[in-house]
C-alpha positions as CSV (number, residue, x, y, z in Angstrom):
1,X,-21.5,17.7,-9.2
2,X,-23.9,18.3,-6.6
3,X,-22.4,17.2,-3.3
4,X,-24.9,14.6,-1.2
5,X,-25.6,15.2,2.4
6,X,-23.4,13.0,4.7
7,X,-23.6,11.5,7.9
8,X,-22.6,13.8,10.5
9,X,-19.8,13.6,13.0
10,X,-20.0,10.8,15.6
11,X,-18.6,8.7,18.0
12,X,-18.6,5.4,16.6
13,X,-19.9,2.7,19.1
14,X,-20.7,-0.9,18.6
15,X,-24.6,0.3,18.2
16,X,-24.0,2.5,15.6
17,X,-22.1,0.3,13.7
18,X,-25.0,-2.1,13.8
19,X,-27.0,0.9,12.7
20,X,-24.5,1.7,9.7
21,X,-24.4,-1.6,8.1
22,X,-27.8,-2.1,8.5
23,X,-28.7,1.1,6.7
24,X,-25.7,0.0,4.1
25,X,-27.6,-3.5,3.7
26,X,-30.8,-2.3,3.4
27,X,-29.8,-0.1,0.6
28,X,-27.7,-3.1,-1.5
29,X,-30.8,-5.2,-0.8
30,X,-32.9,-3.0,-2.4
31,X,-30.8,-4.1,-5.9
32,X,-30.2,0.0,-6.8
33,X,-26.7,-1.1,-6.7
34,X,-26.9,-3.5,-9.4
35,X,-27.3,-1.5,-12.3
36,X,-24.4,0.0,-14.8
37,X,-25.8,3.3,-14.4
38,X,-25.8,3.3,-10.5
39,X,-22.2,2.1,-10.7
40,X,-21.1,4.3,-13.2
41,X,-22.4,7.4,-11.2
42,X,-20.7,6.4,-8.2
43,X,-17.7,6.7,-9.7
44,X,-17.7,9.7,-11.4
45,X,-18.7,11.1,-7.8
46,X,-15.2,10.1,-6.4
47,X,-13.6,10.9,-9.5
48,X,-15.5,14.5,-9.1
49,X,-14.5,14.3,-5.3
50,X,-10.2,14.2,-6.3
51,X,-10.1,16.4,-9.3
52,X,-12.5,19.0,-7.4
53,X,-10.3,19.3,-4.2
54,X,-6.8,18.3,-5.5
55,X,-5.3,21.4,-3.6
56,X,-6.8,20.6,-0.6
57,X,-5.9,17.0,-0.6
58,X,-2.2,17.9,-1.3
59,X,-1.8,20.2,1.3
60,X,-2.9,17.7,3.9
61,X,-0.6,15.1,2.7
62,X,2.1,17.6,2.9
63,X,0.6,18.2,6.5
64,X,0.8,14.1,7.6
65,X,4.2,13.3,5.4
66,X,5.7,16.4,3.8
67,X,4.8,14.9,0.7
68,X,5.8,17.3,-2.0
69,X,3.7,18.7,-4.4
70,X,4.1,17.0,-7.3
71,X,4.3,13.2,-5.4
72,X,1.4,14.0,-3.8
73,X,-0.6,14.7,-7.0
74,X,1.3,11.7,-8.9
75,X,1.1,9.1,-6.2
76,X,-2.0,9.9,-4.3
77,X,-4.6,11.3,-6.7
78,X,-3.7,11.1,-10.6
79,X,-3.1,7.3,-9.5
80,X,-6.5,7.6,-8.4
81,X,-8.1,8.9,-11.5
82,X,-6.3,6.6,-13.7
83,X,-8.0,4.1,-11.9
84,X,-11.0,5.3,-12.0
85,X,-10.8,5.9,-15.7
86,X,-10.1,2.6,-16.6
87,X,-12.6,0.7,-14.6
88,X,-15.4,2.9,-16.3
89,X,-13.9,2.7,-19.9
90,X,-14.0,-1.6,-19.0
91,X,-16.9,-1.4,-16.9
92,X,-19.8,-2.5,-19.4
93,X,-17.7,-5.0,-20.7
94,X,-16.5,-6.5,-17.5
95,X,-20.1,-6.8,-16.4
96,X,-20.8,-9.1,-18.9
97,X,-21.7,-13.0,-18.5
98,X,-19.1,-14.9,-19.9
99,X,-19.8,-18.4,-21.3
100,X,-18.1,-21.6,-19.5
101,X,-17.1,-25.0,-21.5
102,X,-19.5,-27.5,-20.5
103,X,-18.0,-31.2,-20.0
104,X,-20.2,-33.9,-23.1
105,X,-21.8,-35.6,-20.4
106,X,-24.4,-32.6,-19.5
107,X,-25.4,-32.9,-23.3
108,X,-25.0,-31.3,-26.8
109,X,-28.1,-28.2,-25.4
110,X,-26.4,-27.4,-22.0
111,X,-24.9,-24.1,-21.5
112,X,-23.3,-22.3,-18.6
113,X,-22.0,-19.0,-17.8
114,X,-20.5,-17.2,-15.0
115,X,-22.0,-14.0,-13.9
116,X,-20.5,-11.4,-11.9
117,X,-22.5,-10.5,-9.2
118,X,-22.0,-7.7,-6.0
119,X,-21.3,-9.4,-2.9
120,X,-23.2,-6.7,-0.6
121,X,-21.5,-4.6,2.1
122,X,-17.9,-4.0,1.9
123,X,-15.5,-3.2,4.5
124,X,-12.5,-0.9,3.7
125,X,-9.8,0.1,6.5
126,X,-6.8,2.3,4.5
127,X,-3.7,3.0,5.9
128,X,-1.4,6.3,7.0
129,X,1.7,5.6,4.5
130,X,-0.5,6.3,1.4
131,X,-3.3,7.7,3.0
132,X,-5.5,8.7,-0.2
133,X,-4.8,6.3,-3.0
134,X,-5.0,3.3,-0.8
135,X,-8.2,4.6,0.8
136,X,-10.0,5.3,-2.5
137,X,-8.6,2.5,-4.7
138,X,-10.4,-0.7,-2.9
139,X,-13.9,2.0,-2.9
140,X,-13.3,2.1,-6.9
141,X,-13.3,-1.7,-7.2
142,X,-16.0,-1.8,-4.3
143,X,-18.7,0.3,-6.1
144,X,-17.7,-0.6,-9.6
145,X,-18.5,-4.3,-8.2
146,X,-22.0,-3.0,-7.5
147,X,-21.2,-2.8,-3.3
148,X,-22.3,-0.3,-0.6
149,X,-19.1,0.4,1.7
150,X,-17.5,1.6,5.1
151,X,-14.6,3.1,4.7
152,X,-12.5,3.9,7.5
153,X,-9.3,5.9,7.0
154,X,-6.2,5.7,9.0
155,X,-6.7,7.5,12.1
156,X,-2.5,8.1,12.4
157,X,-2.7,10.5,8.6
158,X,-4.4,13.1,10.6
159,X,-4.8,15.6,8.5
160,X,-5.4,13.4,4.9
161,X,-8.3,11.3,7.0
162,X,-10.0,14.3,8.1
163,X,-10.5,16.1,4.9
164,X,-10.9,12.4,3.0
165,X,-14.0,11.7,5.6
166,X,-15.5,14.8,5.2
167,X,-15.0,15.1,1.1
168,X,-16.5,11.6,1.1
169,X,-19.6,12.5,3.2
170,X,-20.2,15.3,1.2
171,X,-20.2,13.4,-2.0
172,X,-21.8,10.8,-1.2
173,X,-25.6,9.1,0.4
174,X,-23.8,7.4,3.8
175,X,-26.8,4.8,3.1
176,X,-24.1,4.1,-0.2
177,X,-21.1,5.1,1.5
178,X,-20.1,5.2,5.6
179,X,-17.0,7.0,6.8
180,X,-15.8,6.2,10.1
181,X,-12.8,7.7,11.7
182,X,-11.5,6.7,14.6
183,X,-8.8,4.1,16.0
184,X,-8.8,0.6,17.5
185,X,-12.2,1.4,19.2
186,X,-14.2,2.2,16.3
187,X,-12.2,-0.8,14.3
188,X,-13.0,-3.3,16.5
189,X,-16.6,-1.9,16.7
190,X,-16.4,-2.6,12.8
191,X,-15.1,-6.0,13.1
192,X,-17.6,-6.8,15.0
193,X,-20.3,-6.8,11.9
194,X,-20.8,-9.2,9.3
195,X,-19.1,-7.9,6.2
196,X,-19.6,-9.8,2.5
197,X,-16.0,-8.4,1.9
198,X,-13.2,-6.6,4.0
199,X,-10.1,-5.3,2.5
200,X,-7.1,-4.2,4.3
201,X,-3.8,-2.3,3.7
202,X,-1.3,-2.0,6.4
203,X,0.9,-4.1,9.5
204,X,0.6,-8.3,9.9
205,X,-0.2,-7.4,13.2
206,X,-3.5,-6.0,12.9
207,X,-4.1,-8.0,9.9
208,X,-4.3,-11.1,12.1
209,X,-7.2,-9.1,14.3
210,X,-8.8,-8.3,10.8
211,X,-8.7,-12.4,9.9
212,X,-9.8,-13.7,12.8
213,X,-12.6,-11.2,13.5
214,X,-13.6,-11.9,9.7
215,X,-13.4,-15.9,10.4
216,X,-16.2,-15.7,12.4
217,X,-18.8,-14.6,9.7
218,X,-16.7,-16.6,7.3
219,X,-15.7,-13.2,5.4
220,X,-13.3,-13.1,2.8
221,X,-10.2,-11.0,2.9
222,X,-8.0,-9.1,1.0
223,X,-4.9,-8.5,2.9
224,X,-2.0,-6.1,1.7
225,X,0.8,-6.5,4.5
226,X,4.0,-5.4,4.4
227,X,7.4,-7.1,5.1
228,X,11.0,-7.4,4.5
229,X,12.0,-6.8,0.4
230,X,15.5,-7.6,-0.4
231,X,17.5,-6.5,-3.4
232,X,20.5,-8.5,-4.7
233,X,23.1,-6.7,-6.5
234,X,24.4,-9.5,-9.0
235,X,28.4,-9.0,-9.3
236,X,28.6,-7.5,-13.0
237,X,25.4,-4.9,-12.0
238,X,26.6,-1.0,-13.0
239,X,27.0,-0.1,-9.0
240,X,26.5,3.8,-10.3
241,X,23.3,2.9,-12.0
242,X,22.1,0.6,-9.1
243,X,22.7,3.1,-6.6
244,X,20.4,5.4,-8.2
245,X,17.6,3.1,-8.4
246,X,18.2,1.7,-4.4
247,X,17.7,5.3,-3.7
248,X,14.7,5.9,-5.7
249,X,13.3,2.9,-4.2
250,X,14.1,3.1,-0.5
251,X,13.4,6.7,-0.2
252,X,10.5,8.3,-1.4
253,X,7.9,8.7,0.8
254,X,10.7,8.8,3.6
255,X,10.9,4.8,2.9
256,X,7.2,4.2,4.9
257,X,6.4,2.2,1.4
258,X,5.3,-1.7,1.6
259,X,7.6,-3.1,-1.2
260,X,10.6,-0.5,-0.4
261,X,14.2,-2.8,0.3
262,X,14.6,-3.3,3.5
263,X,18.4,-5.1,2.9
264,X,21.1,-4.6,0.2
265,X,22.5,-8.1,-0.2
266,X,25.9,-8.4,-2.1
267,X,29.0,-9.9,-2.5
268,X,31.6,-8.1,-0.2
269,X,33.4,-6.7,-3.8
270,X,30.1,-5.2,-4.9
271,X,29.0,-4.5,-1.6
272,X,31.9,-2.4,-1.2
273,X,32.0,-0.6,-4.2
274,X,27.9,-0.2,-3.4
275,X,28.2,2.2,-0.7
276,X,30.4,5.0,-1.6
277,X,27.9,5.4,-4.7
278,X,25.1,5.3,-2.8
279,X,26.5,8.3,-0.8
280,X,26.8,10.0,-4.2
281,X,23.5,9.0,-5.2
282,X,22.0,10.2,-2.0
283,X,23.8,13.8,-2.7
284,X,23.0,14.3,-6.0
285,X,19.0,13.5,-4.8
286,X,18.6,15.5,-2.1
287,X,21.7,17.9,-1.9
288,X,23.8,17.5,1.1
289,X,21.1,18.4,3.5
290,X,17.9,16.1,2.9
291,X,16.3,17.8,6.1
292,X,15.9,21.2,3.8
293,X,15.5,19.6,0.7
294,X,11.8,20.1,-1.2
295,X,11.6,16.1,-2.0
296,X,12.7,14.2,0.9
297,X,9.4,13.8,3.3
298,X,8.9,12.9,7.0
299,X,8.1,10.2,9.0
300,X,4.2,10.0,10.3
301,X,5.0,10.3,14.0
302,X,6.9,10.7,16.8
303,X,6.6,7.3,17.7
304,X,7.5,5.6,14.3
305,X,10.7,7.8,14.8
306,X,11.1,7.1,18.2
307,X,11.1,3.3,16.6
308,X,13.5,3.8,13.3
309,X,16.2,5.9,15.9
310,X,16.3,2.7,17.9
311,X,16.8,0.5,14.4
312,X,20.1,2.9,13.8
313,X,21.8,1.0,16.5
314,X,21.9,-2.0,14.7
315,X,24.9,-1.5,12.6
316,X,27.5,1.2,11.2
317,X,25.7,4.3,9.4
318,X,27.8,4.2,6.6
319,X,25.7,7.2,4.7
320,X,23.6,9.2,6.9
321,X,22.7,8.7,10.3
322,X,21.2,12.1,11.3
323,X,17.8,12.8,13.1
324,X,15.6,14.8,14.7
325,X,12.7,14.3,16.4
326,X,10.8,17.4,17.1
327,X,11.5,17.7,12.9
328,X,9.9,14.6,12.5
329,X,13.0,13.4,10.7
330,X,15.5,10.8,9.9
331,X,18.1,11.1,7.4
332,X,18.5,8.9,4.4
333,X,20.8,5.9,5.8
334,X,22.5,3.1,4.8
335,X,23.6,0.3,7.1
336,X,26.8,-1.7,7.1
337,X,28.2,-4.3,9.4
338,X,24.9,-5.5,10.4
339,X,24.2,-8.8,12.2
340,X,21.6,-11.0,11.5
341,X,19.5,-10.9,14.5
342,X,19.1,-7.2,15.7
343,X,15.5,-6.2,15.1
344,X,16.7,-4.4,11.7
345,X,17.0,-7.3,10.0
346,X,14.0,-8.9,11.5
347,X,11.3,-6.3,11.8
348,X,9.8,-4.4,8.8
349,X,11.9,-0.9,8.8
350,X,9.3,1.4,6.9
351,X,11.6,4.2,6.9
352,X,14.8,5.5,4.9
353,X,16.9,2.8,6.6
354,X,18.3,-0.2,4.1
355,X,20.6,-2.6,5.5
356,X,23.8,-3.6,2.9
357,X,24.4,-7.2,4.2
358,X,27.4,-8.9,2.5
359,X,26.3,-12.8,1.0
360,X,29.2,-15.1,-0.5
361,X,26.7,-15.7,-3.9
362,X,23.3,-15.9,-5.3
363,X,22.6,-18.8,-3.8
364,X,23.3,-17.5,-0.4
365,X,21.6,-14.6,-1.1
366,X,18.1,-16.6,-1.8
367,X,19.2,-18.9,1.6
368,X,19.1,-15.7,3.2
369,X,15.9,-14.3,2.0
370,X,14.2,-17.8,2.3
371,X,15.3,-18.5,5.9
372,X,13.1,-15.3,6.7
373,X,9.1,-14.3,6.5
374,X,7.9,-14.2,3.1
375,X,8.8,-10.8,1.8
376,X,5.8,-9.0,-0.3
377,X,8.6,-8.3,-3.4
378,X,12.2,-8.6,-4.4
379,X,14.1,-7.5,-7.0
380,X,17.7,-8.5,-8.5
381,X,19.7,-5.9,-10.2
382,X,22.2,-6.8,-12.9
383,X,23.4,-5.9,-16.4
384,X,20.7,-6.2,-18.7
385,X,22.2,-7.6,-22.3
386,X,19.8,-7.4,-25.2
387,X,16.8,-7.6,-23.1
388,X,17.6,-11.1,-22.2
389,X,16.9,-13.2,-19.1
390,X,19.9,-14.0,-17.4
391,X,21.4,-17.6,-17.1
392,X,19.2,-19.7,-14.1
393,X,17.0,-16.2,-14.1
394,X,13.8,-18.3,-13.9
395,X,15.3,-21.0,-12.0
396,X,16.0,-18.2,-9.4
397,X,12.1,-16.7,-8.8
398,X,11.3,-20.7,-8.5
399,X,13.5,-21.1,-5.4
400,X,12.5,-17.8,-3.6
401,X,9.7,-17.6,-1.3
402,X,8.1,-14.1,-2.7
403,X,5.0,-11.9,-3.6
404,X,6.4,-10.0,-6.4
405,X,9.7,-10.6,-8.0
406,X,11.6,-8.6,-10.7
């Protein structure tokens, strides 16, 4: 595919954001962006822009994270591609007016229909822990919708941002799609715009700025904030088999994943028998160094690890513990004898630190996890008998306060 001149390198001010969604507007008000074919061409340019530089890209997400190889590929770009796959195998269909039900009253000829129609200029700010997939997936539903965008990558996944901008503006018309790098200056610059949608992936913090600046042009937002995910480990759960999964979960990506556990809760049998295995499962994942191992990344920054050394103080490293700072690295940890209030248990870790907290039962498990913020996911691990739901299972995800449950 023939690569489209970009917009070249700038400093992003609050003019030339003016200047960017005004060229962005101009060119959704013109109704190009309507059409299936228009759509359809868009996205085979990003899917043209992942499968045509898929070395490239993996190298600078091994650069930001250490991301191996094969994660990388998985994770960040065949995710991608799926995606984009799938919305142009539904695409046509999708577009379709679908017919509405219409009460008696409006009459034996009245029809209706809803219609699906682009809202205009779409905001998208990604963040650093996936720094690709969650970049590109909300432009795939943005320009399959029939949108122009600005996309502005996370300016802490140095290395992942820089090629994405640069791969994006030679793919693509900026009067389609805008890149802007850059931190809270060139954000807030954004904000500052009237946007038909914004989408954002990353902290509550800044996803606060991000509703309030949208509240003033009545913008709607899609948020994807993090949060604290518990796991309960139900008494008759196979410890061995749990371990292994806790580790799965918690670890990859070096644990900076939104819906990785943050705390183990368990009765103090389980709990007990919990740890010991999930030194073994730890071993048998990464060997018994995780710093040389091929699979186990790093953590973004010096400051983030700056942050997750200070969480270690919180309780007894019962598995792990290590780090090193110029290496950008902290071990795979587990956590025992943890109280309740130390900023582990209250702050979002993102990084390879879980908590085991010991509970009395379920029920003070789900006292536990409701006393806090809303957590985006949980998950409760026990043996699974002919693929049936566990006594009070349902009863259960009624009486927590979650995003995603399993």
């Amino acid at each position: 595919m023939t690569a489209t001149q970009g917009a070249e390198s700038r400093t992003f001010q609050s003019e030339t954001a003016v200047e960017a969604v005004g060229r962005l507007r101009a060119t959704f008000n013109t109704g190009v962006t309507r059409g299936l074919d228009w759509r359809v061409n868009q996205l085979q340019r990003l899917r043209a822009l992942l499968v045509e530089n898929e070395q490239e890209l993996i190298e600078a997400l091994w650069a930001d994270l250490r991301k191996n190889p094969a994660e990388a590929k998985t994770q960040e770009i065949d995710f991608a591609v799926a995606d984009i796959d799938e919305t142009l195998a539904h695409l046509e269909n999708r577009l379709q007016p679908r017919p509405v039900e219409v009460p008696a009253h409006f009459g034996p000829t009245t029809t209706a229909y809803t219609t699906y129609d682009p809202l205009g200029v779409v905001l998208v700010i990604a963040p650093w822990n996936f720094p690709l997939h969650l970049l590109i997936d909300p432009i795939i539903g943005a320009l399959a919708a029939g949108n122009t965008v600005v996309a502005k990558p996370s300016e802490i996944s140095v290395h992942t941002s820089a090629v994405a901008a640069r791969l994006l503006r030679e793919y693509f018309d900026p009067d389609v799609l805008t890149v802007v790098e850059g931190g809270a200056e060139e954000t807030t610059a954004l904000l500052a715009q009237r946007f038909d949608h914004i989408f954002y992936a990353g902290n509550g913090t800044v996803g606060r700025i991000v509703m309030a600046a949208a509240a003033k042009n009545l913008t709607p937002v899609t948020l994807e904030l993090g949060g604290k995910s518990p796991v309960f480990v139900a008494p008759d759960a196979d410890v061995d088999e749990t371990a292994k999964r806790l580790v799965g979960a918690k670890f990859g990506n070096a644990g900076q994943q939104r819906v990785a556990p943050d705390h183990v809760l368990a009765g103090p049998a389980t709990a007990a028998a919990l740890v010991p295995a999930l030194r073994a499962a730890v071993e048998v994942q990464f060997r018994t160094s995780p710093q040389t191992a091929a699979d186990f990344g790093r953590i973004i920054n010096e400051r983030h690890v700056d942050r997750l050394t200070r969480l270690l103080d919180s309780g007894r490293a019962a598995v792990g513990g290590r780090h090193d700072r110029d290496d950008l690295f902290i071990a795979p940890t587990v956590l025992t004898d943890v109280d309740p209030a130390p900023p582990v248990m209250q702050e979002e870790i993102f990084g390879p630190i879980p908590a085991v907290v010991e509970v009395e039962d379920l029920d003070a498990a789900i006292a536990f996890i409701n006393e806090r913020d809303k957590p985006p996911g949980a998950l409760r691990l026990h043996r699974v008998r002919d693929h049936q739901v566990a006594p009070g299972e349902r009863d259960v995800l009624r009486r927590r306060r979650l995003g995603s449950a399993g």
